[in-house]
C-alpha positions in Angstrom: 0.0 0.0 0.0 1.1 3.5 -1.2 2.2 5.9 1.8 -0.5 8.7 1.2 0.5 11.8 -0.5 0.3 15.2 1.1 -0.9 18.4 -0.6 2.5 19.9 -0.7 4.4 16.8 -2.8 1.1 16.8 -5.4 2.2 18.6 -8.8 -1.1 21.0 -8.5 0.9 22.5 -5.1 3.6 23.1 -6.8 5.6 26.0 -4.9 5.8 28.9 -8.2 8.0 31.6 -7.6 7.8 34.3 -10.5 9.8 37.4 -11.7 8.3 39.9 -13.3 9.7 43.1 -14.7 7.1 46.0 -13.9 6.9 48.6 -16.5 6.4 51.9 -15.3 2.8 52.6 -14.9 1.2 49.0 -13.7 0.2 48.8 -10.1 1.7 46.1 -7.7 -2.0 44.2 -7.6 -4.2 42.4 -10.7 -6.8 44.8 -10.7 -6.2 48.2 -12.7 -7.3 51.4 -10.9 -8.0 54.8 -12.6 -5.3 55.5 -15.2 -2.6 52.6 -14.2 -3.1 49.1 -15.4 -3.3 46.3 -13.1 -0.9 43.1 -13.4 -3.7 40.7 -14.9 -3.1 42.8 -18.2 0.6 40.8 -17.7 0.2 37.4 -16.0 -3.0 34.9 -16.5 -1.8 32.7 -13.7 -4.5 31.9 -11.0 -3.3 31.6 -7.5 -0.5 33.9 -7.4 0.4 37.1 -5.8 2.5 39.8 -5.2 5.5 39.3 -2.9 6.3 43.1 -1.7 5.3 46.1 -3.2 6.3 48.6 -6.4 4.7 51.8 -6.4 2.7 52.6 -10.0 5.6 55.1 -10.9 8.6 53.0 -10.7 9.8 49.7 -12.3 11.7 46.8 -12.7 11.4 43.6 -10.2 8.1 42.1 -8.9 8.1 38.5 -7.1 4.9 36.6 -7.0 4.6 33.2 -5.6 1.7 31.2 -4.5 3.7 30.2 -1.3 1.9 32.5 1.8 5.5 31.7 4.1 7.7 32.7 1.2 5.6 35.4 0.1 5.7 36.9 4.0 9.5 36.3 4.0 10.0 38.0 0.8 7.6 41.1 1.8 8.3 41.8 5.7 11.4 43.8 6.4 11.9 42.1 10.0 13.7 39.6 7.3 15.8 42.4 6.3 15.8 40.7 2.2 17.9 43.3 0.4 16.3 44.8 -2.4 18.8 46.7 -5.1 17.6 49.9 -7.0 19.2 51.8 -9.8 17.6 55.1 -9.4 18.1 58.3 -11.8 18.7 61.3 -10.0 18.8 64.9 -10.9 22.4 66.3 -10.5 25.3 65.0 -10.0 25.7 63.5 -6.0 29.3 63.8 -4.4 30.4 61.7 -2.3 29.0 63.9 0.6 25.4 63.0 -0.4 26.4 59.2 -1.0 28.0 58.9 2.6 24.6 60.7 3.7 22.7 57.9 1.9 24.9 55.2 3.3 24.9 56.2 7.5 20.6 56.2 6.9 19.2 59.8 6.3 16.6 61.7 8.1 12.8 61.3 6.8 9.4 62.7 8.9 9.1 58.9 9.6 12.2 58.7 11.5 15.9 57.6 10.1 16.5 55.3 7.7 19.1 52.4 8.5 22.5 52.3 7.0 22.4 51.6 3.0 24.8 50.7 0.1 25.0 53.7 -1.9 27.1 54.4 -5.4 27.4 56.5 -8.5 27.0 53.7 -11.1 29.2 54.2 -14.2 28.8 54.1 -16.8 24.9 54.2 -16.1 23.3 51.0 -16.6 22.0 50.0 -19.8 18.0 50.0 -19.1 15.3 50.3 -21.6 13.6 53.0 -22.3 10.6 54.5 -20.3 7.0 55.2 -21.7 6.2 58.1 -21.3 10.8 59.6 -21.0 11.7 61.0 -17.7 11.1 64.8 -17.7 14.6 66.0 -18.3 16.4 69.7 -18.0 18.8 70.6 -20.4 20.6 72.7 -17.7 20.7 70.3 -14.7 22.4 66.6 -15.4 21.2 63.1 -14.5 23.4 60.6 -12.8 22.8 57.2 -11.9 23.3 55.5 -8.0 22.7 52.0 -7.1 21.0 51.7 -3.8 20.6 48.4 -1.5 18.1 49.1 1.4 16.8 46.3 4.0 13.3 48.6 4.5 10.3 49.0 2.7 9.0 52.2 3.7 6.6 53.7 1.7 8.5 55.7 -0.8 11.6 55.1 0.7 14.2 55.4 -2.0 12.4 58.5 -3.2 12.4 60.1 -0.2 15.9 59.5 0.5 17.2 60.8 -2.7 15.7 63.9 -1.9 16.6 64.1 1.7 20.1 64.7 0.2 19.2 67.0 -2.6 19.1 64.8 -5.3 15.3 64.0 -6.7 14.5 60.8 -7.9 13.5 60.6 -11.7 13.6 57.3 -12.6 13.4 54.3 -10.0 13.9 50.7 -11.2 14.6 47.6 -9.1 17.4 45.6 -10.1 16.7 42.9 -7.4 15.5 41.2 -4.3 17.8 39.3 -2.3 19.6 36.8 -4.9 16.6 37.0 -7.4 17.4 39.8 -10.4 15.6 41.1 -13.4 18.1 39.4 -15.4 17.2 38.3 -18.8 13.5 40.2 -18.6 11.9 42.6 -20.9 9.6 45.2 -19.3 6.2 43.4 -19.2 8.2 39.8 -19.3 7.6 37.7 -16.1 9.9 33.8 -15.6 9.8 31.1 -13.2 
């Protein structure tokens, strides 16, 4: 007589685990709202949801997993997952503003822990964003990878600023060891 099976080793409980590279202007949930699109316009996969959030304005990594443990894991910070951005800034940030970033900055919600903050160069090569970045022919862009172990609301935007440096583009390179690697905006893998 067969031992008998439990849910979890049945192929229909599969654990999934998907990347997905958010375009700018989608929403972090399935449902579109107002003038963003919703994920369903993406992924047709029942039973799966979002691991963490991406606000409608920025892009780049979204996990989604139909694993409630992994998807608390992935999305509460007492877990401290790092989570890599490649933000565009306007100006150029010296080193002041990058040792600023990296000791945690002052926001109304209190300070921000320590971060891994550099200029990258050359920038990184990233698609282009629909609708372009508003851009000033006066003021220059630069590029600056950020690591954070938080997920306040806004964070990375808010910090940027805090040092005088205003976010114009935000994209998420990666969380913990999974990276957008090898995904088109609007492409999502296993």
């Amino acid at each position: 007589m067969a031992p008998p099976t439990s849910p979890s080793s049945t192929s229909s409980h599969l654990m999934r685990l998907l990347r997905f590279n958010k375009p700018y202007g989608v929403l972090s949930q399935f449902t579109a709202e107002g003038r963003w699109q919703g994920l369903k316009d993406y992924i047709d996969l029942p039973g799966v949801y979002v691991a963490g959030r991406l606000d409608a304005d920025s892009e780049g990594l979204l996990l989604l997993t139909n694993d409630g443990q992994l998807q608390a894991r992935i999305a509460d910070p007492r877990f401290k997952m790092e989570k890599t951005y490649w933000v565009q800034v306007e100006g150029l940030p010296d080193e002041a503003a990058l040792a600023a970033l990296r000791r945690g900055v002052q926001l109304n919600d209190g300070p921000t822990l320590p971060a891994s903050a550099r200029l990258l160069e050359p920038a990184p090569a990233v698609w282009q964003r629909n609708p372009p970045i508003r851009e000033r022919k006066a003021i220059p862009t630069a590029w600056i990878e950020l690591i954070i172990r938080e997920g306040r609301n806004r964070q990375v935007r808010r910090m940027t600023a805090a040092v005088g440096h205003p976010t114009l583009r935000l994209i998420r390179a990666a969380i913990g060891p999974y990276t957008l690697e090898g995904l088109a905006p609007g492409a999502w893998a296993d």
